[in-house]
C-alpha positions, -999 to +999 in steps of 0.1 A: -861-635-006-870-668-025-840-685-045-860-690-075-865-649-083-841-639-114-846-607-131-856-607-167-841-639-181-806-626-165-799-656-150-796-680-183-772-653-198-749-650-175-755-619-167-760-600-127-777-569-127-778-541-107-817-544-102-832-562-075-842-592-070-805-604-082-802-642-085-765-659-089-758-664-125-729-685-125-737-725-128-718-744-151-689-715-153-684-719-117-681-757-121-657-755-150-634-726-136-637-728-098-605-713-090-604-687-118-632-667-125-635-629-147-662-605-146-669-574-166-680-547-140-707-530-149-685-518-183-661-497-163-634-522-157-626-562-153-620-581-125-598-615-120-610-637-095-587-662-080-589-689-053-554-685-035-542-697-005-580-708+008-591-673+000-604-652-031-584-626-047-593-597-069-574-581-097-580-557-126-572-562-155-564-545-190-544-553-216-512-566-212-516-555-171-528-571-145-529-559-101-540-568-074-572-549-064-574-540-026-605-522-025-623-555-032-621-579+000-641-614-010-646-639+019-628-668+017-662-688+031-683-674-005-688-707-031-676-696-067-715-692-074-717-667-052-692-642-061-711-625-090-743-617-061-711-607-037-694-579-063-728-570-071-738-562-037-704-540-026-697-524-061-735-515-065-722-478-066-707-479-095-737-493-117-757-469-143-790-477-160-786-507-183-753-525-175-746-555-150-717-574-137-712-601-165-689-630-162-666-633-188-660-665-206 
């Protein structure tokens, strides 16, 4: 699939959705916060994403709350930029109609 396919404009907001073609959406987030990244899944829950010990962590979060989550395994060899694409792909699941994995500023 070429690079250059985004879906609907999705790409200059920030925004993965759960539609294909999917093109990464983070580009100066990633740059800015390499190591700590947070995404809104699909409206269901968010996810922390940390660069620890040369691997990526996931945690949810709420208010006031956050733990580890061990259902989401991210490879340690994925670029920051990447990572939106990755939860996409293994949480597709849980999308409905209308939402998308957004990274939260």
């Amino acid at each position: 699939m070429p690079d250059n396919l985004a879906l609907q404009g999705t790409q200059a907001s920030g925004v993965a959705s759960c539609l294909r073609p999917w093109a990464p959406a983070l580009s100066s987030f990633a740059v800015a916060k390499a190591y700590e990244m947070k995404f809104d899944v699909y409206g269901r829950f968010e996810l922390e994403v940390l660069r620890e010990n040369n691997g990526w962590i996931a945690y949810r979060t709420s208010i006031g709350m956050r733990s580890r989550d061990s259902s989401v395994i991210i490879p340690a060899s994925l670029a920051p930029e990447e990572i939106a694409g990755y939860l996409d792909d293994v949480l597709h699941e849980l999308c409905v109609p209308g939402r998308a994995i957004r990274v939260l500023g």
